[in-house]
LOVEX-733686 format. One record per residue (C-alpha): residue in three letters; x, y, z; residue number from 1. Coordinates in pm, whole numbers, plus 50000, padded with zeros to 5 digits. Layout:
BEGIN
+---------+-------+-------+-------+-----+
: residuo :     u :     v :     w : num :
+---------+-------+-------+-------+-----+
:     ALA :     X :     Y :     Z : NUM :
...
+---------+-------+-------+-------+-----+
END
This chain:
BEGIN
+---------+-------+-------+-------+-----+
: residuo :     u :     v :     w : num :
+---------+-------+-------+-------+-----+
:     UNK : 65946 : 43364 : 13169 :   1 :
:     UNK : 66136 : 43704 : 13157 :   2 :
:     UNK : 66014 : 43956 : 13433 :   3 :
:     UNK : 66162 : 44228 : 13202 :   4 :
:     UNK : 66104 : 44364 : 12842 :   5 :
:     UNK : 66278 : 44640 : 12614 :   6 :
:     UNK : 66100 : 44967 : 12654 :   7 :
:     UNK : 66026 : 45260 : 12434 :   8 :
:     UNK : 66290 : 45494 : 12438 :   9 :
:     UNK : 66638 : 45435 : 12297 :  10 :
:     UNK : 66932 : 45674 : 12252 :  11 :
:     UNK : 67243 : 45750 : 12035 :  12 :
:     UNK : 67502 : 45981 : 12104 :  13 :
:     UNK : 67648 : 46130 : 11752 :  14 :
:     UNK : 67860 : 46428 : 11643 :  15 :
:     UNK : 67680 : 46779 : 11591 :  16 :
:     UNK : 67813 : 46798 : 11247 :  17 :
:     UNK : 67568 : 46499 : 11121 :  18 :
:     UNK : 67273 : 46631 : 11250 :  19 :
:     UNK : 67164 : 46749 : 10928 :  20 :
:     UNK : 67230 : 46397 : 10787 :  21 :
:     UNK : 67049 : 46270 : 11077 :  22 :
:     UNK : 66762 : 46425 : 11032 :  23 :
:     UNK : 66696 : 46340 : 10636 :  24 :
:     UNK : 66800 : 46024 : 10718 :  25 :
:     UNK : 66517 : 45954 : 11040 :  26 :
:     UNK : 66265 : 46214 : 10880 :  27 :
:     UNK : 66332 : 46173 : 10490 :  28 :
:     UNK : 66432 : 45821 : 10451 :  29 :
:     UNK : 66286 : 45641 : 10771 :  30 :
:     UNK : 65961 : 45871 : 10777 :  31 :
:     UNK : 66056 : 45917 : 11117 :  32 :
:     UNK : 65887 : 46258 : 11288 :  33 :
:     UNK : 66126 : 46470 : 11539 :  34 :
:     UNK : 65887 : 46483 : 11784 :  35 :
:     UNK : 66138 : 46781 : 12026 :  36 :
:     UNK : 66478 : 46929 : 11906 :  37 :
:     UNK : 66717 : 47108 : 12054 :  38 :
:     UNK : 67076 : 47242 : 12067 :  39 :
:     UNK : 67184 : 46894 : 12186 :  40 :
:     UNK : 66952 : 46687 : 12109 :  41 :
:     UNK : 66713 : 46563 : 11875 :  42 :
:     UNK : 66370 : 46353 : 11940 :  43 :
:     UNK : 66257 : 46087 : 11671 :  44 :
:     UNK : 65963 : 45876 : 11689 :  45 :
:     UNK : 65973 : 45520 : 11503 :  46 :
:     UNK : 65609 : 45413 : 11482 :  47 :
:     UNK : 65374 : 45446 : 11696 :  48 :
:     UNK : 65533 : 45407 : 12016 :  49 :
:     UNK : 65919 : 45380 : 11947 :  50 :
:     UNK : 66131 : 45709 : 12052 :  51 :
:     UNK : 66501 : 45722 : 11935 :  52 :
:     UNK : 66719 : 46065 : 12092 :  53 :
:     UNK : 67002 : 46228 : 11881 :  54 :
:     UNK : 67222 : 46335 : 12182 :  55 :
:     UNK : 67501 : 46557 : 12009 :  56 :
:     UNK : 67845 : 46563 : 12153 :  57 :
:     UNK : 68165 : 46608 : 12050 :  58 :
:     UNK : 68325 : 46318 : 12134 :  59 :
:     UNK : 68186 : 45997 : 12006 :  60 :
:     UNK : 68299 : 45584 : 11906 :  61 :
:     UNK : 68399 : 45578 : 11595 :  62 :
:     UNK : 68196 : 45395 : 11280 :  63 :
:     UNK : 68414 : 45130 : 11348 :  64 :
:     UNK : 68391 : 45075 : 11720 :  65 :
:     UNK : 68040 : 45059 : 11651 :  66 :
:     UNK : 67979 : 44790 : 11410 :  67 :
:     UNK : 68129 : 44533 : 11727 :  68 :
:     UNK : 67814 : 44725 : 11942 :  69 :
:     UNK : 67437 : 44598 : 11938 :  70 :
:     UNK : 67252 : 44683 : 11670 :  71 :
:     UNK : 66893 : 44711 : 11643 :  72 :
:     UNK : 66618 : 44575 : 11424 :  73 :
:     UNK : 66335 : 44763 : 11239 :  74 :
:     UNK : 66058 : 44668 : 11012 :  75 :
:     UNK : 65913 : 44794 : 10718 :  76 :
:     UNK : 65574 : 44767 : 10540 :  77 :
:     UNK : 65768 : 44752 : 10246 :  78 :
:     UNK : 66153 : 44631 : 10324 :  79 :
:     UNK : 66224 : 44624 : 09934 :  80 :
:     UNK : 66132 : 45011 : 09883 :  81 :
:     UNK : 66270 : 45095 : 10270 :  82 :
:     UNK : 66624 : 44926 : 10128 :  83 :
:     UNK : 66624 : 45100 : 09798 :  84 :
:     UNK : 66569 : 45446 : 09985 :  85 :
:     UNK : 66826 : 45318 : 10213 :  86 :
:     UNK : 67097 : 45282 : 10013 :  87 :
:     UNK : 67015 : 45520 : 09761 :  88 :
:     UNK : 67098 : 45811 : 10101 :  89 :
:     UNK : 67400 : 45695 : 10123 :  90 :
:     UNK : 67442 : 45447 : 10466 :  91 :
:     UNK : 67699 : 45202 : 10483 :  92 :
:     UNK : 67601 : 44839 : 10432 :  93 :
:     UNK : 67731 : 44594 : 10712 :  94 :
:     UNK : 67835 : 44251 : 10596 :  95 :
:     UNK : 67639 : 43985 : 10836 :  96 :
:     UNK : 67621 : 43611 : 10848 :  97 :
:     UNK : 67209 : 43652 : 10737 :  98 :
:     UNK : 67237 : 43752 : 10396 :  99 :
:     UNK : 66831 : 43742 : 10386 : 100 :
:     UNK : 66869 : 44077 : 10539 : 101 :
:     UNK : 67003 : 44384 : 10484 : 102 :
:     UNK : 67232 : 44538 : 10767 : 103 :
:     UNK : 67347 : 44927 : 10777 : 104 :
:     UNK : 67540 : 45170 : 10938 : 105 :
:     UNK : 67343 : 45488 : 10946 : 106 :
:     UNK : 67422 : 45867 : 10990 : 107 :
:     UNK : 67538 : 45853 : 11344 : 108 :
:     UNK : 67668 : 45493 : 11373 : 109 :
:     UNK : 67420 : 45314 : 11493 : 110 :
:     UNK : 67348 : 44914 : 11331 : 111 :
:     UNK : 67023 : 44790 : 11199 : 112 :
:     UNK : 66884 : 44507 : 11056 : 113 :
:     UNK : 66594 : 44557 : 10826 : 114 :
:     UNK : 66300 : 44281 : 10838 : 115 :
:     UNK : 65973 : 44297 : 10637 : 116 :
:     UNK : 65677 : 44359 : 10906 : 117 :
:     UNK : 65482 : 44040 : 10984 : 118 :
:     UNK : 65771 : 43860 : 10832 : 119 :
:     UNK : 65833 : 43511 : 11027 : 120 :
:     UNK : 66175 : 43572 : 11223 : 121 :
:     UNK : 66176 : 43223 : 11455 : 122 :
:     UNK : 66430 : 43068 : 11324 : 123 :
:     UNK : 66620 : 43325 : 11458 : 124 :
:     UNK : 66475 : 43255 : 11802 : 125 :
:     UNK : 66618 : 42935 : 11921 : 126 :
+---------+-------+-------+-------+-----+
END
């Protein structure tokens, strides 16, 4: 058995001039709350004990570079409605072996996978 886990806290690093995207994205689309802000950074919380940071810089990977990076999976009460609102903003879809899913780029760069919550993911366990 593991000794370790994945914590709590996660970060991004993304140009200034998306914040504003950023934000309706994690707040609007996400229902994400920004939890601390400032001139560099930005705080999101992703459920109940999930924090993602907007660190603001002006040097960044490009979209590109980041698609080959890890990318990070969320759930939704309701995938169906979370991927309508997803795509209706805007963020890139990312073509994947699993079509069952939906996989997207969002304001910043970062990769997600989008699972329905309690949905049975084992097969992709082993």
């Amino acid at each position: 058995m593991a000794n370790v886990s994945f914590g709590g806290h996660s970060k991004f690093s993304a140009l200034l001039s998306d914040r504003d995207r950023i934000r309706k994205f994690y707040c609007d689309v996400l229902g994400c709350k920004i939890t601390k802000q400032s001139d560099q950074v930005d705080y999101f919380r992703m459920g109940e004990d999930f924090f993602i940071a907007a660190v603001y810089s002006d040097t960044v990977l490009s979209d590109s570079d980041l698609l080959k990076s890890i990318w990070l999976e969320i759930r939704a009460k309701n995938a169906d409605d979370t991927k309508r609102k997803i795509l209706a903003f805007g963020a890139k879809k990312v073509e994947s072996w699993d079509k069952a899913h939906l996989y997207f780029q969002a304001p910043g760069g970062q990769v997600f996978r989008l699972v329905e919550d309690g949905e049975d993911l084992s097969r992709f366990e082993g």
